[in-house]
C-alpha positions as a Markdown table, in Angstrom:
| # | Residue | x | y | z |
|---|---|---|---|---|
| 1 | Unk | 119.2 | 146.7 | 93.9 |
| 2 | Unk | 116.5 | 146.4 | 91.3 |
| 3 | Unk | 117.9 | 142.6 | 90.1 |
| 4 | Unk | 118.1 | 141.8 | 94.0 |
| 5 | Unk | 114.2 | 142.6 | 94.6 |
| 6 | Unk | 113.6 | 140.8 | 91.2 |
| 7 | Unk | 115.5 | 137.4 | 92.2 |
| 8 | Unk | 114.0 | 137.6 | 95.4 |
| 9 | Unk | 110.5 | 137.9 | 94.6 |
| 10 | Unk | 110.7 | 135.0 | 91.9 |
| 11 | Unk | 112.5 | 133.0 | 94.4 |
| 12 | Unk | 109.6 | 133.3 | 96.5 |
| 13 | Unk | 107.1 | 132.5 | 93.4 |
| 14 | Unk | 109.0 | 129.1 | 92.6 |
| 15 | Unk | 109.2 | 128.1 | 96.6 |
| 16 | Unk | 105.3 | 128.7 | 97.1 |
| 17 | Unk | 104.5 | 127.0 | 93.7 |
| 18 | Unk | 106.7 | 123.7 | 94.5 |
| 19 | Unk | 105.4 | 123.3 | 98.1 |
| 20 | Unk | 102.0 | 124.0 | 96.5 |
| 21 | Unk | 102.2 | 120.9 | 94.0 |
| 22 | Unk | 103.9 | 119.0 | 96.6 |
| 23 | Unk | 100.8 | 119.2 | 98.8 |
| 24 | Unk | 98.5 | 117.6 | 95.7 |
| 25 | Unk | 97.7 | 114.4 | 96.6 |
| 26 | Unk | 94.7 | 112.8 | 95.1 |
| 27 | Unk | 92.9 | 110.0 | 96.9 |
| 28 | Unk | 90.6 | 107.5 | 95.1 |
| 29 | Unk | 88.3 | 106.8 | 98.3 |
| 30 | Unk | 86.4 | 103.5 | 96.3 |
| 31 | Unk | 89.8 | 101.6 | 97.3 |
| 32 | Unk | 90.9 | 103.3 | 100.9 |
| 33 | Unk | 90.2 | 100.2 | 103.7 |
| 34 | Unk | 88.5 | 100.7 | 107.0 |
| 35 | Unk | 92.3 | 100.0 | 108.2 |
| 36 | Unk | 94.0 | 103.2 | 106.4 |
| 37 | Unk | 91.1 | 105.0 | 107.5 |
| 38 | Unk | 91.7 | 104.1 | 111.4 |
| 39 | Unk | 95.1 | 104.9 | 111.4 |
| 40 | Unk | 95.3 | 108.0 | 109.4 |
| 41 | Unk | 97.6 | 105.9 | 106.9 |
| 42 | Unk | 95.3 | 108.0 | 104.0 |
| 43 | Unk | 94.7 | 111.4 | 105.5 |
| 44 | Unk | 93.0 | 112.8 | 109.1 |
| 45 | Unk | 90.0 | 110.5 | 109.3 |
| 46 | Unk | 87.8 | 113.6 | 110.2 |
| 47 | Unk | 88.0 | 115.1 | 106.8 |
| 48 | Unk | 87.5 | 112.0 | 105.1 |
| 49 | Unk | 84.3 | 111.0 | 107.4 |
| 50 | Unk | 83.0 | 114.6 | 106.7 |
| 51 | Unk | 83.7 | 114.5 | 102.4 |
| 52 | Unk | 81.8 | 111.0 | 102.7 |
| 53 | Unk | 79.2 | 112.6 | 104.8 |
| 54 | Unk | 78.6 | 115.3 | 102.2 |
| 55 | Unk | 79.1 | 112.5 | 99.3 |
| 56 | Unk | 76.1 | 110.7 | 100.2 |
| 57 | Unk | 73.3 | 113.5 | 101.0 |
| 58 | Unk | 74.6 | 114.9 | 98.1 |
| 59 | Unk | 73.8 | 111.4 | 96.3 |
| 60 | Unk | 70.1 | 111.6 | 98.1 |
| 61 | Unk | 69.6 | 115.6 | 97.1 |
| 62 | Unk | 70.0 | 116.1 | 101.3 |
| 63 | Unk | 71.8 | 119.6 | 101.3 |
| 64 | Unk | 70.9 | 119.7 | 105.1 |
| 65 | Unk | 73.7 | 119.0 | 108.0 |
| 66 | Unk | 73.1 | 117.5 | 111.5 |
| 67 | Unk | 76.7 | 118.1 | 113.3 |
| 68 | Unk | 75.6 | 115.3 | 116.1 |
| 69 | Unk | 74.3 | 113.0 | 113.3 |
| 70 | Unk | 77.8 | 113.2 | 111.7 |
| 71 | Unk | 79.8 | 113.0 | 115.0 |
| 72 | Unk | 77.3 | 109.7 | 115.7 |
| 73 | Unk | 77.7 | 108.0 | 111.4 |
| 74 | Unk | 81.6 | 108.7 | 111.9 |
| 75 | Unk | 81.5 | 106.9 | 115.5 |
| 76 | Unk | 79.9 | 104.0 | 114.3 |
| 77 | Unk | 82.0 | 103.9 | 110.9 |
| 78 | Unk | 85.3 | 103.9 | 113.3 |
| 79 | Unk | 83.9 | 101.0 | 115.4 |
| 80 | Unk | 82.7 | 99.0 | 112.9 |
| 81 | Unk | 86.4 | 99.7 | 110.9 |
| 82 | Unk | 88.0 | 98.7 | 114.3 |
| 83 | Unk | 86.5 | 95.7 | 113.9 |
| 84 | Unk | 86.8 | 94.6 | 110.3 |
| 85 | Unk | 90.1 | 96.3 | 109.4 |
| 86 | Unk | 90.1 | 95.3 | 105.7 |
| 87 | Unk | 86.9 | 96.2 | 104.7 |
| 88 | Unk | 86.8 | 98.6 | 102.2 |
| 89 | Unk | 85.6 | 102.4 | 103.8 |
| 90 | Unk | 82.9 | 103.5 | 101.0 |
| 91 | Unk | 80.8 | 100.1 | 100.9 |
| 92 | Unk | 81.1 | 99.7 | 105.0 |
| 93 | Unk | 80.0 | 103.7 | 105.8 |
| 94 | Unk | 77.1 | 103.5 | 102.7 |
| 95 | Unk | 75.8 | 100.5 | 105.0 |
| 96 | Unk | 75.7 | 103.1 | 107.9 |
| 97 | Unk | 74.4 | 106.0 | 106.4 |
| 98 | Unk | 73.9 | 105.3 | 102.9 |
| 99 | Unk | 70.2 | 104.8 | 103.1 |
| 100 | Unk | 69.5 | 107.9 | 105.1 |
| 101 | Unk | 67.5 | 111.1 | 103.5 |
């Protein structure tokens, strides 16, 4: 009984540990295109929009957050990547909100 409890608990370590490397998946965002970034090719688009959000106050010492600002920067960063599909997504948001403090 004690050897059952045993295998089952470290059958339950080595599932949660390989689905837990499985899910690593780095992303290096300087070469991502406005095209992968449309059609979720890269990850949701959301929580890309929101880690550049946060990468470019944080650039500018900005720790403040406008939801409606963000909502508005990620609109205009999908329209614009609607339009030039293989532009790459850093350079074409910084033009958006790059510049703001």
């Amino acid at each position: 009984m004690r050897k059952a409890v045993h295998c089952i608990v470290g059958l339950a370590t080595i599932l949660s540990t390989s689905s837990a490397v499985q899910a690593q998946v780095m992303l290096d965002l300087s070469k991502v295109t406005c095209d992968q970034w449309v059609k979720y090719q890269v990850a949701n688009p959301k929580f890309i929009a929101m880690w550049i959000s946060g990468y470019f106050h944080g650039k500018h010492g900005d720790t403040m957050i406008d939801t409606q600002k963000l909502i508005a920067d990620a609109d205009a960063a999908e329209n614009f990547c609607f339009k030039n599909p293989e532009a790459l997504l850093m350079p074409s948001v910084e033009a958006i909100v790059g510049g703001q403090k």
